[in-house]
C-alpha positions as CSV (number, residue, x, y, z in Angstrom):
1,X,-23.4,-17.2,3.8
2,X,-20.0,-18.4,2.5
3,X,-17.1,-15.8,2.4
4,X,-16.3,-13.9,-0.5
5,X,-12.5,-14.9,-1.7
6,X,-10.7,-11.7,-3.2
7,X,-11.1,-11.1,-6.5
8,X,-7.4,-11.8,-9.1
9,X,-8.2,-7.5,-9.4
10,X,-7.6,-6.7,-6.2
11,X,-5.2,-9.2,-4.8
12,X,-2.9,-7.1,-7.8
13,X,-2.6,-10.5,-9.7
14,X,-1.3,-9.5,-13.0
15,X,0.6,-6.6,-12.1
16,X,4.3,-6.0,-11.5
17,X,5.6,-4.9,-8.3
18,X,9.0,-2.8,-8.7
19,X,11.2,-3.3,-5.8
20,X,12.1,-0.9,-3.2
21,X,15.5,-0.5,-4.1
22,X,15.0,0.1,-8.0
23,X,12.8,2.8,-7.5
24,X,15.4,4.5,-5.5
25,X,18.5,3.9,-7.8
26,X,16.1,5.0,-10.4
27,X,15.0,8.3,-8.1
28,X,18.7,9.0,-7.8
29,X,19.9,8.6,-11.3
30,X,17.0,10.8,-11.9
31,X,18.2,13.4,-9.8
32,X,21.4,13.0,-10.6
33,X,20.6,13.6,-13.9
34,X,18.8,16.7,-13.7
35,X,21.0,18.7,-11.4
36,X,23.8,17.7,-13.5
37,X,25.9,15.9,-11.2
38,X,25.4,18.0,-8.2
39,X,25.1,16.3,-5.3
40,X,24.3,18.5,-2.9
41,X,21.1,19.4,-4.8
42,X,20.0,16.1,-5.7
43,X,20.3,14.9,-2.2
44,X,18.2,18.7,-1.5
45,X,15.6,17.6,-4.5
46,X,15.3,13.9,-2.9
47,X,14.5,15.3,0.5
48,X,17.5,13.4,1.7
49,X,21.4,14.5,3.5
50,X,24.1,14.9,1.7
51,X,25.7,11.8,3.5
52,X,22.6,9.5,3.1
53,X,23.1,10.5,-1.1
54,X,26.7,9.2,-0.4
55,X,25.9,6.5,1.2
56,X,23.3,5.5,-1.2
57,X,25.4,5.7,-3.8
58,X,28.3,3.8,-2.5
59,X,25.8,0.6,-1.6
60,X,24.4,0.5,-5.3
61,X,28.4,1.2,-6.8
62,X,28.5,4.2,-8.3
């Protein structure tokens, strides 16, 4: 019996991938957004430290 190939469906052809970092920028904009600036809570809403938001935001410029 000859092996089945996978089908275009699910080897995802068709579909856009969003990168890693772009869904993080966007996570913290988002955040950012909703707390209003505050740091300290986004970093709280994101699950991440208070330096890790900093350093995030440093690396992507803002």
């Amino acid at each position: 019996m000859p092996k089945s190939k996978k089908s275009s469906a699910a080897s995802g052809a068709g579909r856009k991938v969003i990168p890693l970092a772009v869904m993080e920028k966007q996570a913290i904009q988002n955040a950012l957004k909703i707390t209003k600036d505050d740091k300290l809570k986004a970093a709280r809403m994101l699950g991440i430290g208070k330096t890790t938001l900093y350093r995030k935001l440093k690396e992507y410029g803002w």
